[in-house]
C-alpha angles and dihedrals in degrees: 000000000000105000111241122284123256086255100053088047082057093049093047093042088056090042089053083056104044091046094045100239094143097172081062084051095050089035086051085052124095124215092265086051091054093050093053092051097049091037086061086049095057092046080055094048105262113164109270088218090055095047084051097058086041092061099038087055086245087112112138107249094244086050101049087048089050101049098037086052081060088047094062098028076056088052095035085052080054109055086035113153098033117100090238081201102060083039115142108221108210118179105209118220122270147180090202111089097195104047131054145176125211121194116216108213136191121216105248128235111275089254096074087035086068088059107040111270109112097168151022138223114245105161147327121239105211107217129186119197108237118183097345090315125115099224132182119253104171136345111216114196129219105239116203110240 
């Protein structure tokens, strides 16, 4: 059995969004993914004792379900304004083999599908392949100018 691509981790990490099933969404996250969340939450005054046993997997389990509902309503905020469910999943090319990026993308109106534009980029999720697993390491949204 193949282990799953870096786009259908992506799709299973948004679903787990989406879906609110925020221990998928801290089980989909690397290491480095890990530290930048609870880095963030630092920055936003999180306890340091609590990030550390964050961190450390010591977490109570009530602490650990509060922050990591935080954790998806922050990346919902994110990707506002995208319907997670109707999302493209498209893996860009790499010579790295242990790292990928994957580009969410949204259908576009019929309009711009008349002239040739059937979707839309909303975000990349940024992925790095850890003991055979394509795991997340960042999503970066696509802001509007």
């Amino acid at each position: 059995m193949t282990s799953p691509s870096p786009a259908e981790v992506s799709a299973r990490f948004i679903h787990a969004v989406a879906w609110g099933e925020h221990l998928t969404v801290w089980e989909l996250l690397a290491l480095e993914g890990r530290k930048t969340v609870l880095r963030v939450a630092l920055g936003r005054g999180m306890d340091d004792v609590l990030a550390s046993r964050l961190r450390e997997d010591r977490a109570e389990p009530d602490e650990l379900n509060a922050f990591l509902t935080d954790l998806v309503n922050g990346l919902r905020a994110d990707l506002a304004g995208a319907d997670l469910d109707t999302l493209g999943f498209e893996e860009q090319p790499s010579e790295d083999l242990l790292r990928a990026a994957v580009v969410l993308t949204t259908p576009t109106d019929p309009e711009l599908t008349r002239h040739g534009i059937d979707s839309l980029p909303v975000a990349t999720i940024r992925l790095v392949l850890d003991g055979g697993t394509w795991l997340v390491t960042g999503i970066e949204p696509r802001r509007a100018r």
